[in-house]
C-alpha positions as CSV (number, residue, x, y, z in Angstrom):
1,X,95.4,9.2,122.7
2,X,97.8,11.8,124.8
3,X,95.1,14.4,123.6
4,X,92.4,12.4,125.3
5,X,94.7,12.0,128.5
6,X,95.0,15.7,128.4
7,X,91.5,16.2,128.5
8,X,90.7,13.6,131.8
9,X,93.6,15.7,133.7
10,X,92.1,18.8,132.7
11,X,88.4,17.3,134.2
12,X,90.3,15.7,137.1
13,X,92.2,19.1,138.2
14,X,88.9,20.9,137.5
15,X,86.5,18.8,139.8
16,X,89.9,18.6,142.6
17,X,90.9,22.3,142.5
18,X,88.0,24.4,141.2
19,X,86.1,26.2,144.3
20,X,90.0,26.4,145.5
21,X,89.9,29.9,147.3
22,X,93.9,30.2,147.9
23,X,95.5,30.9,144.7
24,X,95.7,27.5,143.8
25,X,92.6,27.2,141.6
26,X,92.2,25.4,138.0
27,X,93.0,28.9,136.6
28,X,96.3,29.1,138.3
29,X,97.6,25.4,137.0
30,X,96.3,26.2,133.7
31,X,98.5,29.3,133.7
32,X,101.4,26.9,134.4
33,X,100.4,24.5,132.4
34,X,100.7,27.3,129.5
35,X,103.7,29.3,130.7
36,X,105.0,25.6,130.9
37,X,104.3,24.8,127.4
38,X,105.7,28.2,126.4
39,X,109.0,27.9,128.0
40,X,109.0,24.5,126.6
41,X,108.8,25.7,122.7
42,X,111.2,28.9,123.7
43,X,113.9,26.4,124.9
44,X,113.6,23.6,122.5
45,X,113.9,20.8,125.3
46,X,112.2,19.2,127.1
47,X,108.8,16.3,126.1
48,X,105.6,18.5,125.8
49,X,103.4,16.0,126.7
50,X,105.3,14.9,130.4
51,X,105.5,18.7,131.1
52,X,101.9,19.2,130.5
53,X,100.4,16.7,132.6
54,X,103.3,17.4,135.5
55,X,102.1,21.0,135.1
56,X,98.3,20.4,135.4
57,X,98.7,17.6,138.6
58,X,101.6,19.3,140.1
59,X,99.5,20.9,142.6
60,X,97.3,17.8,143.5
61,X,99.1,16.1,146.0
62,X,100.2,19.7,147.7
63,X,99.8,19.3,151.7
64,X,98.8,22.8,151.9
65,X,95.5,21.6,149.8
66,X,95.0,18.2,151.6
67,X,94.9,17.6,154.8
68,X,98.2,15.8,154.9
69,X,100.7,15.2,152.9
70,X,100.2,11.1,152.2
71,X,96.6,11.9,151.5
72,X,97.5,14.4,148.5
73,X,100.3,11.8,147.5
74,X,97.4,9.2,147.1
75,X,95.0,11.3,145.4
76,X,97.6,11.7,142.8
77,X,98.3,7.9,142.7
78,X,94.7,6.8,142.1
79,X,94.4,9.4,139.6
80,X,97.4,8.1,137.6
81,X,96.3,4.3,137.9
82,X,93.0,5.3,135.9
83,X,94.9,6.7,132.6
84,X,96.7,5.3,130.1
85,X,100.0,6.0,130.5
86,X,103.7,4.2,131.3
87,X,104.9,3.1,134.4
88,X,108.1,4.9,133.5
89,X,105.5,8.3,132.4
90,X,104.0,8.0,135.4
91,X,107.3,8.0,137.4
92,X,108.3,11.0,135.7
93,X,105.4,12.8,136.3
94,X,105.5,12.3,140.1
95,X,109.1,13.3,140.2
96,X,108.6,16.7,138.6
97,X,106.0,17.4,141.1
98,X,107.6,16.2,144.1
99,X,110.7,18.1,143.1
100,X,109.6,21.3,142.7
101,X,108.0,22.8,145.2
102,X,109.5,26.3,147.2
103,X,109.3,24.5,150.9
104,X,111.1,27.4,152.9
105,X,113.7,27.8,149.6
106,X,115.2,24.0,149.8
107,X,117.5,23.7,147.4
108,X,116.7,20.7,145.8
109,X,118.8,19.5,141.9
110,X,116.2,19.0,139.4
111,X,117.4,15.6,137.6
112,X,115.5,16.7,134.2
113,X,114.8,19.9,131.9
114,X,111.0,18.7,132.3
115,X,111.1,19.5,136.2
116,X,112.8,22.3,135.2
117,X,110.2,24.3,133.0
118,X,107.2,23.6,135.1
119,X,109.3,24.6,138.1
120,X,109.9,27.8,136.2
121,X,106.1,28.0,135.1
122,X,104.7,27.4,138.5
123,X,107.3,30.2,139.9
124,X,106.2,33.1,137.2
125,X,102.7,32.5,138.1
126,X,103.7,33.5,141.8
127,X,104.9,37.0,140.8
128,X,104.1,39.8,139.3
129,X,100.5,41.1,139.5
130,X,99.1,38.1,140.1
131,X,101.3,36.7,142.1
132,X,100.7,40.0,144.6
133,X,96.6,38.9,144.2
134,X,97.3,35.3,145.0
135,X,99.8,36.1,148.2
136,X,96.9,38.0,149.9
137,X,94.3,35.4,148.8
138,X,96.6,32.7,150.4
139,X,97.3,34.7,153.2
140,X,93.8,35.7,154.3
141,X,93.1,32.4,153.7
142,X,95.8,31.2,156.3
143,X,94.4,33.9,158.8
144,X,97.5,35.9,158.2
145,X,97.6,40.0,158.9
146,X,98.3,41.9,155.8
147,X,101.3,43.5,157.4
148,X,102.9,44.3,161.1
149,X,106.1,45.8,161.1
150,X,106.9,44.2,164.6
151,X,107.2,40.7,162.5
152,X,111.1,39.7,161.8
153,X,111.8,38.6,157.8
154,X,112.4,35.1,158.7
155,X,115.7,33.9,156.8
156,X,116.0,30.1,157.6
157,X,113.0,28.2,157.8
158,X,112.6,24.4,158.0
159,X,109.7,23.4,155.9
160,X,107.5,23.2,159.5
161,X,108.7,27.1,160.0
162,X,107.3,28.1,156.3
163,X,104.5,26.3,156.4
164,X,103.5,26.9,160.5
165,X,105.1,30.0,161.7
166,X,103.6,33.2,162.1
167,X,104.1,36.1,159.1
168,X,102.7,38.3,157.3
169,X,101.4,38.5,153.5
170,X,103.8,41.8,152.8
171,X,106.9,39.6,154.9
172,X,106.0,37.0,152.0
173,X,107.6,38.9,149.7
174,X,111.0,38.5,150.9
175,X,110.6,34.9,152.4
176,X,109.6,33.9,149.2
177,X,108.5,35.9,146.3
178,X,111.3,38.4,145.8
179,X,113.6,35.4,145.7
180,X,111.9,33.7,142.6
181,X,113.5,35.4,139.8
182,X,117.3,34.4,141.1
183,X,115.7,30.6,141.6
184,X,114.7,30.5,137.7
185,X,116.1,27.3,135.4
186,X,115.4,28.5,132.2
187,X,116.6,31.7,130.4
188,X,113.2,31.9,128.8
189,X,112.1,32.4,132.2
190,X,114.3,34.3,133.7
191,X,112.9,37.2,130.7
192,X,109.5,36.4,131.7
193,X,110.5,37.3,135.3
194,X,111.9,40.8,134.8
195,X,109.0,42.9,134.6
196,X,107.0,40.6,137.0
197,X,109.6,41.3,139.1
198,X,109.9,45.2,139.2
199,X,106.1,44.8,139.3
200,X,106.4,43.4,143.2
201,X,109.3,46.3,144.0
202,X,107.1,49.4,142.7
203,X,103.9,47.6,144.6
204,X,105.8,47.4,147.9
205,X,107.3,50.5,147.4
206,X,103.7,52.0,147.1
207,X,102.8,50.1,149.4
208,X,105.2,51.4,151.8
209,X,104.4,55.1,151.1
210,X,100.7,54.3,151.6
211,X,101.2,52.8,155.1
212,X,103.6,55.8,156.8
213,X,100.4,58.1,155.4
214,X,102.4,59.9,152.1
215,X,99.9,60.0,149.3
């Protein structure tokens, strides 16, 4: 039965998500779905079947890939009404996902381990290697420059600021990416992050060296 409800997500999220150009395509959640899973058997905590379909919907209702927010949220809703699952399952799952989400670094408590992990699984996919690929695909996407050193870091952002104000893909990095591996749950994670990590800082530092014209 869950295997068969795993299957319709997996069709659902396909169809919804995959011509998605920005980083959030069916490849992406199935990467968190399996880092998810991963972390999930590492820890020893946590229901494998709610973090699974939490991981593979969780970026459904996401206002950056609907055109508003109550639109996403009701995309996900019909979705849910057409499998077989618990009222108190389906609450669950749309907890996680509402929950986790970066938003301009909002701290928000996770109330379960389940948020946790796919938290976690959804943040390693956004560093590292391809975490760099998928910050310029978002960002050319958005219309963003690659880089302009006359751009400030911006520090505090309301949710409006992240998701409206004017950056830059390489000033992503420190709004956001280079922050992920201090926001981690999980210690399984947190491993995972390392290399990911130093991955970003040698890239930028290239990056860096590149752009003042040293080889």
């Amino acid at each position: 039965m869950k295997k068969q409800i795993i299957e319709q997500t997996e069709k659902f999220v396909q169809t919804e998500l995959g011509e998605d150009a920005t980083g959030h395509d069916w490849f992406h959640v199935d990467r968190v779905r399996r880092n998810a899973l991963y972390i999930n058997k590492q820890e020893q905590s946590g229901d494998p079947f709610i973090i699974e379909m939490a991981a593979l919907l969780h970026d459904i209702p996401d206002e950056k890939l609907n055109e508003t927010a109550e639109i996403g949220e009701a995309k996900l809703d019909t979705f849910l009404k057409t499998i077989e699952l618990s009222e108190e399952e389906i609450n669950q799952i749309k907890k996680i996902i509402a929950s986790i989400s970066f938003k301009g670094g909002r701290k928000v408590d996770l109330e379960s381990i389940e948020a946790k992990i796919v938290q976690d699984a959804d943040r390693l996919d956004a560093i590292g290697a391809i975490g760099i690929a998928r910050a310029f695909a978002y960002g050319g996407k958005k219309g963003q420059p690659i880089y302009d050193p006359s751009y400030q870091i911006r520090e505090e952002m309301t949710i409006e600021e992240y998701r409206k104000g004017k950056s830059t893909s390489i000033h992503h990095f420190y709004e956001k990416l280079l922050k992920l591996k201090d926001l981690l749950n999980t210690e399984s994670a947190k491993k995972m992050a390392e290399s990911r990590h130093q991955m970003m800082e040698r890239f930028l530092e290239q990056f860096y060296q590149e752009w003042n014209g040293q080889s």
